[in-house]
N, CA, C and O atoms as a MOPAC input file, in Angstrom:
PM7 MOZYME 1SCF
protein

 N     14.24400 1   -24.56800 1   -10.67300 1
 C     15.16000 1   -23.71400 1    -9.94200 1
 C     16.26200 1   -24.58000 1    -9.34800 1
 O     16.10100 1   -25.46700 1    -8.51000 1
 N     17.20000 1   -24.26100 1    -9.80500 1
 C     18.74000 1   -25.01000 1    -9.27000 1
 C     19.16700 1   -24.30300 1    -7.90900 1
 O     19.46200 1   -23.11200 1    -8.00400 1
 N     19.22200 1   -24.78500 1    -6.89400 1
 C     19.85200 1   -24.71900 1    -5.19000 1
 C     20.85700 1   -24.07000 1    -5.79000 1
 O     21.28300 1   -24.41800 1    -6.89100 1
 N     21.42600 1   -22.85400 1    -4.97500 1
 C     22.65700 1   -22.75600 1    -4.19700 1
 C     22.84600 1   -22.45700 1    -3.37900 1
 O     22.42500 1   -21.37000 1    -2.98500 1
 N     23.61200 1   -23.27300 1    -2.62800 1
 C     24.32600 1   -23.39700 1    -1.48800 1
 C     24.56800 1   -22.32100 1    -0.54000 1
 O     24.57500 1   -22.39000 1     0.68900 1
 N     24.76300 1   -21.32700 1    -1.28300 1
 C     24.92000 1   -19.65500 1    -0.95000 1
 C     24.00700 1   -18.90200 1    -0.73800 1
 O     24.21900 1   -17.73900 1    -0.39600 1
 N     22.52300 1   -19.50700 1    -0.92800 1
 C     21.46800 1   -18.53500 1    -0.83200 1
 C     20.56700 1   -19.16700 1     0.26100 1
 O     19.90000 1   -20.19600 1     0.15900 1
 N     20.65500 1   -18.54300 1     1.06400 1
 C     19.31000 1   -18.81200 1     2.00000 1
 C     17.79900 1   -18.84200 1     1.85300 1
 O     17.15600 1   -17.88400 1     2.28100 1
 N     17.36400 1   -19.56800 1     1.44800 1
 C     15.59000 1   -19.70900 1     0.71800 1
 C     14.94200 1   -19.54200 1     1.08700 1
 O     14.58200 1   -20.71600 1     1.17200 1
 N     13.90900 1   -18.83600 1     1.71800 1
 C     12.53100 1   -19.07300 1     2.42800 1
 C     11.91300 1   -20.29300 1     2.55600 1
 O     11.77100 1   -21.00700 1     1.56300 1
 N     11.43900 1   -20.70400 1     3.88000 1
 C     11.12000 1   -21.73700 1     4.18500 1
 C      9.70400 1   -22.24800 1     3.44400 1
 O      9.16300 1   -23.35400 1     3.46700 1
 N      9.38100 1   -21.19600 1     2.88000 1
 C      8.04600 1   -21.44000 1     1.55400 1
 C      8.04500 1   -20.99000 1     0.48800 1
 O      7.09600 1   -20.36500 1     0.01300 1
 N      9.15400 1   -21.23400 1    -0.11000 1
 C      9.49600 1   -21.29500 1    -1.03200 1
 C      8.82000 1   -22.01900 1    -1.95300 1
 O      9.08200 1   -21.81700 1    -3.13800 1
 N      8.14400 1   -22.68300 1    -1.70400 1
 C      7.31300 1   -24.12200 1    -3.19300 1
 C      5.92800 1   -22.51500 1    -3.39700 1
 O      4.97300 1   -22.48300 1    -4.17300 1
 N      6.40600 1   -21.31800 1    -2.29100 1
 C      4.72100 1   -20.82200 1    -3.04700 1
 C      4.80000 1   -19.80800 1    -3.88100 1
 O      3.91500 1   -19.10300 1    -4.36500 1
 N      6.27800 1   -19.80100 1    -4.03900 1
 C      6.52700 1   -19.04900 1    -4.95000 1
 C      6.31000 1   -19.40000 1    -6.48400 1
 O      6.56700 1   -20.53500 1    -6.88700 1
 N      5.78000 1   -18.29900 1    -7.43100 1
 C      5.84900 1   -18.85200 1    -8.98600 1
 C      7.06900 1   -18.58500 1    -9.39200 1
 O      7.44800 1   -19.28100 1   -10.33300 1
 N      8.12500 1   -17.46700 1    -8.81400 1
 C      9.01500 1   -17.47600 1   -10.02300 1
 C     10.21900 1   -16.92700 1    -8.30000 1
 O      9.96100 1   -15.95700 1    -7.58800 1
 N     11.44700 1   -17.91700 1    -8.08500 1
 C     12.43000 1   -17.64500 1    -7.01400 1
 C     13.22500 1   -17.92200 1    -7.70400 1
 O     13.56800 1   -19.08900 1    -7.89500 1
 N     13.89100 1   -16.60600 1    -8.44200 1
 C     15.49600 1   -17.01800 1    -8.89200 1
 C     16.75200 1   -16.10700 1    -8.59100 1
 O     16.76200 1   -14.88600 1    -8.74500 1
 N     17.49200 1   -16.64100 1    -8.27500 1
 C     18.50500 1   -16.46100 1    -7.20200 1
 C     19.68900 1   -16.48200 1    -8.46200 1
 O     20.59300 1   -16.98600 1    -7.79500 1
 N     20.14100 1   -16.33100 1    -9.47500 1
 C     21.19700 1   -16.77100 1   -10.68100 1
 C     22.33000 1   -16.19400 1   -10.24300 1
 O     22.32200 1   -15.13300 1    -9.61900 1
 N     23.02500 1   -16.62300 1   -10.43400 1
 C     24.48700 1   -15.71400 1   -10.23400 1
 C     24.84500 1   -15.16700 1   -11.14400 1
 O     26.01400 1   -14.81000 1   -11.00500 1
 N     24.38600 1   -14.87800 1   -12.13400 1
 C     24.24900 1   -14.07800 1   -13.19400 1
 C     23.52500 1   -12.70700 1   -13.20300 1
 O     24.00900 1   -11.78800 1   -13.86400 1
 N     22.58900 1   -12.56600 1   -12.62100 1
 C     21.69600 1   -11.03500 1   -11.94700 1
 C     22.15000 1   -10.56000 1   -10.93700 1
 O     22.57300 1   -11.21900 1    -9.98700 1
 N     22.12100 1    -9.43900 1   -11.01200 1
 C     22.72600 1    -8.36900 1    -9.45800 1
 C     21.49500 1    -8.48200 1    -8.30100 1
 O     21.60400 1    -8.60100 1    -7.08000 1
 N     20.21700 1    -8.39500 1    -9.19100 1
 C     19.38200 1    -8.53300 1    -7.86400 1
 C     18.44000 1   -10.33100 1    -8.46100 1
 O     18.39400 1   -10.92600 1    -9.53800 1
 N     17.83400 1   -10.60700 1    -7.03400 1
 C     17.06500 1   -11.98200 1    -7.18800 1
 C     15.81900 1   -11.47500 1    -7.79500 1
 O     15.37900 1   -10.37400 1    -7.46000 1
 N     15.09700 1   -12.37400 1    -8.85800 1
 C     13.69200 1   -12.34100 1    -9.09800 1
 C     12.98200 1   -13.12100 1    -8.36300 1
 O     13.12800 1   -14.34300 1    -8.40500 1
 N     12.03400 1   -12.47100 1    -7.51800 1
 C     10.81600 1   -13.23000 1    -6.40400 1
 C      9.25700 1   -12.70200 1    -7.32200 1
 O      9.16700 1   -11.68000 1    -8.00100 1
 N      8.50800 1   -13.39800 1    -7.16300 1
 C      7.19300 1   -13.16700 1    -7.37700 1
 C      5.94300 1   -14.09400 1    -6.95200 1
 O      5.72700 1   -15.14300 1    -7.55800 1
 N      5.29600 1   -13.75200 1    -6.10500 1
 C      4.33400 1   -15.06500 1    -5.92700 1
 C      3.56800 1   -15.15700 1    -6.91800 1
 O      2.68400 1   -16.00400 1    -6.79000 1
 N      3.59200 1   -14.38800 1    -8.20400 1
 C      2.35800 1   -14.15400 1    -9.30000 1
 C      3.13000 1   -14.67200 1   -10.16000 1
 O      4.24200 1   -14.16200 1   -10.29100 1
 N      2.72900 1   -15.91700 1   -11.05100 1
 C      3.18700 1   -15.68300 1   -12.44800 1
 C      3.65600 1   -14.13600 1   -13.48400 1
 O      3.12900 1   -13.11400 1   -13.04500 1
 N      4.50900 1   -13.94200 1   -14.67600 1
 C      4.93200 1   -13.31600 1   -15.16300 1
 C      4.09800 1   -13.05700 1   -16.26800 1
 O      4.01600 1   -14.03500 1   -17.01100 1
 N      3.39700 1   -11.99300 1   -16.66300 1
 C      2.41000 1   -11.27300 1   -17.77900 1
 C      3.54300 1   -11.44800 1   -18.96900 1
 O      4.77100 1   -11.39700 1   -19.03500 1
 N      2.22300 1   -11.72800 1   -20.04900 1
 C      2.93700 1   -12.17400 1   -21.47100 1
 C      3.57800 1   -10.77300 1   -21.90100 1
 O      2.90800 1    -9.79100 1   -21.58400 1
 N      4.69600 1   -10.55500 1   -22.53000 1
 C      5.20600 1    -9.49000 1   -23.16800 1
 C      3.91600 1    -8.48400 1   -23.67300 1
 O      2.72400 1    -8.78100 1   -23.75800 1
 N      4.41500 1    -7.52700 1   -23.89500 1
 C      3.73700 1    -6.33600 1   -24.63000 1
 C      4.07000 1    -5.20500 1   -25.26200 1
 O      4.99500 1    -4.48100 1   -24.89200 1
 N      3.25900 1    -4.96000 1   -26.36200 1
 C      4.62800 1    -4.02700 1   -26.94700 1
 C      4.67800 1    -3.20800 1   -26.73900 1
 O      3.54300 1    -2.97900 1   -26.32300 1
 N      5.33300 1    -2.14400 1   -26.65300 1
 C      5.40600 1    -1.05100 1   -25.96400 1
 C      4.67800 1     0.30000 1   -26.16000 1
 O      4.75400 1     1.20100 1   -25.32400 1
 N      3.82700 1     0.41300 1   -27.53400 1
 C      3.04900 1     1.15300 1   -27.68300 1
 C      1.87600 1     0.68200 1   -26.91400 1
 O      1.00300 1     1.54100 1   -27.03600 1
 N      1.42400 1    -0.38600 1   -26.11000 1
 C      0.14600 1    -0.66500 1   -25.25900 1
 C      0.62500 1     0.03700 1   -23.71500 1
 O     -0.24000 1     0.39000 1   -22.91300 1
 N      1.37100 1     0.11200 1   -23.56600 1
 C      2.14600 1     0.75600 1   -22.50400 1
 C      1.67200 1     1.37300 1   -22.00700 1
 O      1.62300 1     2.48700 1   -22.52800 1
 N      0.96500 1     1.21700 1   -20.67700 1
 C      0.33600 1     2.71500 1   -20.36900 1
 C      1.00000 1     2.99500 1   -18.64000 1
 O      1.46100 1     2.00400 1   -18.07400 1
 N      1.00600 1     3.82000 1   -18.18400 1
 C      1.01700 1     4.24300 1   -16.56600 1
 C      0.49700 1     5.26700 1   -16.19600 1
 O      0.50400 1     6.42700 1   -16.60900 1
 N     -0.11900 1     4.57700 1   -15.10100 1
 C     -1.08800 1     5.96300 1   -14.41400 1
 C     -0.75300 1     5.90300 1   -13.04900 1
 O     -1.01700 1     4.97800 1   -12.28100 1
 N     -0.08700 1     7.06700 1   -12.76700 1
 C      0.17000 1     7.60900 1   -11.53700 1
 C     -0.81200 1     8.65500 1   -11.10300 1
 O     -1.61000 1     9.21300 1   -11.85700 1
 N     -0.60900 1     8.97900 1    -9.15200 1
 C     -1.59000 1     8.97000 1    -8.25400 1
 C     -0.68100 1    10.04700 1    -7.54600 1
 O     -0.07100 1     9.48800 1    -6.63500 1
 N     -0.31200 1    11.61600 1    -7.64600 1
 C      0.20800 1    12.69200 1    -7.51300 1
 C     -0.10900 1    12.91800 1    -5.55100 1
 O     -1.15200 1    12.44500 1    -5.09900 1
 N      0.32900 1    13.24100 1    -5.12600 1
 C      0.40300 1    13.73600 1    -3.37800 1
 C     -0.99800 1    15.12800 1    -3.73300 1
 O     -1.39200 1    15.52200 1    -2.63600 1
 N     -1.59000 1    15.71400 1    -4.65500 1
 C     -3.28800 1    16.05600 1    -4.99800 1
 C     -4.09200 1    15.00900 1    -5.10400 1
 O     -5.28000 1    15.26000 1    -5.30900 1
 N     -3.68400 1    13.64100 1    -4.99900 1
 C     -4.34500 1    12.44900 1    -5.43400 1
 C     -5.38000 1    12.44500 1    -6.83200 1
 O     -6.39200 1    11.79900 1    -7.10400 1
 N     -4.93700 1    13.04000 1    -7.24600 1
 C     -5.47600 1    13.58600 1    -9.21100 1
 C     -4.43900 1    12.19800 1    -9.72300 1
 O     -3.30800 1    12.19900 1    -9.23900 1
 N     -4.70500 1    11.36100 1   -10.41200 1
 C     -4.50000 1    10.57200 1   -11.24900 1
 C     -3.59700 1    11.39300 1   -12.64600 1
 O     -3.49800 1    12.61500 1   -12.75300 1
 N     -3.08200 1    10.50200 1   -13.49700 1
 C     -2.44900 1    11.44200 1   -14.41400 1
 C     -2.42100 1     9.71900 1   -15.70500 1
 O     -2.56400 1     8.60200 1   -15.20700 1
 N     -2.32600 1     9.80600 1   -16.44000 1
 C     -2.04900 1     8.27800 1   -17.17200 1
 C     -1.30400 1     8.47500 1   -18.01900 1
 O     -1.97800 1     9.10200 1   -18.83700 1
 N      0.54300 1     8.27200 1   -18.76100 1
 C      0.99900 1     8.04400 1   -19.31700 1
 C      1.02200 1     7.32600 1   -20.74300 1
 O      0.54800 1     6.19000 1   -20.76100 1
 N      1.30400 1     7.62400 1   -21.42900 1
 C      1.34900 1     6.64200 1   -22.75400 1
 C      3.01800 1     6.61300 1   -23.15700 1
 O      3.76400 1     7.49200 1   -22.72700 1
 N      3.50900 1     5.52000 1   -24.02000 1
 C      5.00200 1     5.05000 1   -24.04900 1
 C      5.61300 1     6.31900 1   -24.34800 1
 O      6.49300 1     6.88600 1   -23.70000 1
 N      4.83500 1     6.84000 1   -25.79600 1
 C      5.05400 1     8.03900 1   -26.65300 1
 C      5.06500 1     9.29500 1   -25.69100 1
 O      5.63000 1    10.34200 1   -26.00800 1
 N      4.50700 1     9.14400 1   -24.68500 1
 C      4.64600 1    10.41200 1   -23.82700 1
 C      5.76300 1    10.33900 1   -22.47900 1
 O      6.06300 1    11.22100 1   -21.67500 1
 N      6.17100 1     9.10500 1   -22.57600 1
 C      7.18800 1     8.99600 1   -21.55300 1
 C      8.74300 1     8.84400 1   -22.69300 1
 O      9.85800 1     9.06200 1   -22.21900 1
 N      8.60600 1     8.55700 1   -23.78200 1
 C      9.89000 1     8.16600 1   -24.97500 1
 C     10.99500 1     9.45300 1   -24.96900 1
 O     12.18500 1     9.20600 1   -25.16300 1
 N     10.58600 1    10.68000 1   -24.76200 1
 C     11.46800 1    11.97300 1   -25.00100 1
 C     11.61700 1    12.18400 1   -23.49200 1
 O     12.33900 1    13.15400 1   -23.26200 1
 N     11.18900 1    11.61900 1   -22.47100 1
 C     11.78200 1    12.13600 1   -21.09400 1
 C     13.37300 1    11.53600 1   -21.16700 1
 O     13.76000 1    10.60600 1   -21.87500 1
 N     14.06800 1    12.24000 1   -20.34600 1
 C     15.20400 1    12.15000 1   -19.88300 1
 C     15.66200 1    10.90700 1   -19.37300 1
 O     14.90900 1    10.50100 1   -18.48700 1
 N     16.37800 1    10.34400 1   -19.54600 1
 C     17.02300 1     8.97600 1   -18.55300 1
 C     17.74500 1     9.20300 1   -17.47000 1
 O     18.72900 1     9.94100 1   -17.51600 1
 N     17.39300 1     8.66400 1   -16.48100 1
 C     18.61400 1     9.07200 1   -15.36400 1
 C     18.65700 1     7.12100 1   -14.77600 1
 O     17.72300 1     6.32700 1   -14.66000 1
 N     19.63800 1     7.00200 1   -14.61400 1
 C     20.33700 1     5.42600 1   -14.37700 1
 C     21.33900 1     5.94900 1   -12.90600 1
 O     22.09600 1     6.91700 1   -12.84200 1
 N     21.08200 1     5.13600 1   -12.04800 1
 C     21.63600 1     5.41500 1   -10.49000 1
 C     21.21600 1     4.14100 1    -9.82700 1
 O     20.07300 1     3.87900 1   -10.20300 1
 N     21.54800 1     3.48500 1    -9.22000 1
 C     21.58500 1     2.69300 1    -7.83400 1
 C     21.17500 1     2.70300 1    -6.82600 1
 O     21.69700 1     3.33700 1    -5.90900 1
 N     19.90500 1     1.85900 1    -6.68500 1
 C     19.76500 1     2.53300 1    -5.25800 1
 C     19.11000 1     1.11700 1    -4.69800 1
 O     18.56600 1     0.33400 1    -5.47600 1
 N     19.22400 1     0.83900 1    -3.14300 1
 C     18.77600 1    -0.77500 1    -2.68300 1
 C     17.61900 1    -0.92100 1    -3.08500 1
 O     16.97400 1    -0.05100 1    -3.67000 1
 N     17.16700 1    -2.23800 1    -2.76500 1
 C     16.21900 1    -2.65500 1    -2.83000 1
 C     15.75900 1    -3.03600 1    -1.69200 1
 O     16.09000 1    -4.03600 1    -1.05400 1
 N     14.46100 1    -1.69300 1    -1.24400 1
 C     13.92700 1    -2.26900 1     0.10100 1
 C     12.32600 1    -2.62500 1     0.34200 1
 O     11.41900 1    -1.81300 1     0.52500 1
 N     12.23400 1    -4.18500 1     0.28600 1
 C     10.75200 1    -4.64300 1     0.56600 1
 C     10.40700 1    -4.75000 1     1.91000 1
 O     11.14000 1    -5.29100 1     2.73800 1
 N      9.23500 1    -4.22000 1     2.18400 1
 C      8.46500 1    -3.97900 1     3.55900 1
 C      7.25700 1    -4.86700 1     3.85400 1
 O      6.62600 1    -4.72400 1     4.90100 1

């Protein structure tokens, strides 16, 4: 990871696996976890947890014909 000057670092920063700050990305990549090997996208799965708390599990093929919607919105970690 190359310093800049412009970015203010966390003072523990060495515990991070992956702090990149590029001036090339709109937002920074932080992770204290290493990064999972690629996968293709038919292994794809998501399972969401509904306000009934009923589980539901996704597959790629069942999320591929939903709609796209692309918008902006911050990024707020708590």
């Amino acid at each position: 990871m190359a310093d800049r000057p412009d970015v203010r670092y966390p003072k523990f920063k060495e515990h991070f696996t992956v702090l990149d700050f590029s001036a090339d990305r709109e937002v920074p990549v932080i992770s204290l976890f290493g990064m999972p090997a690629p996968l293709p996208k038919e292994k794809v799965e998501l399972t969401v947890c509904g306000l009934d708390c009923k589980t539901k599990m996704y597959r790629w093929k069942d999320l591929e014909p939903t709609k796209k919607l692309k918008t902006r919105m911050p990024l707020i970690c708590q």
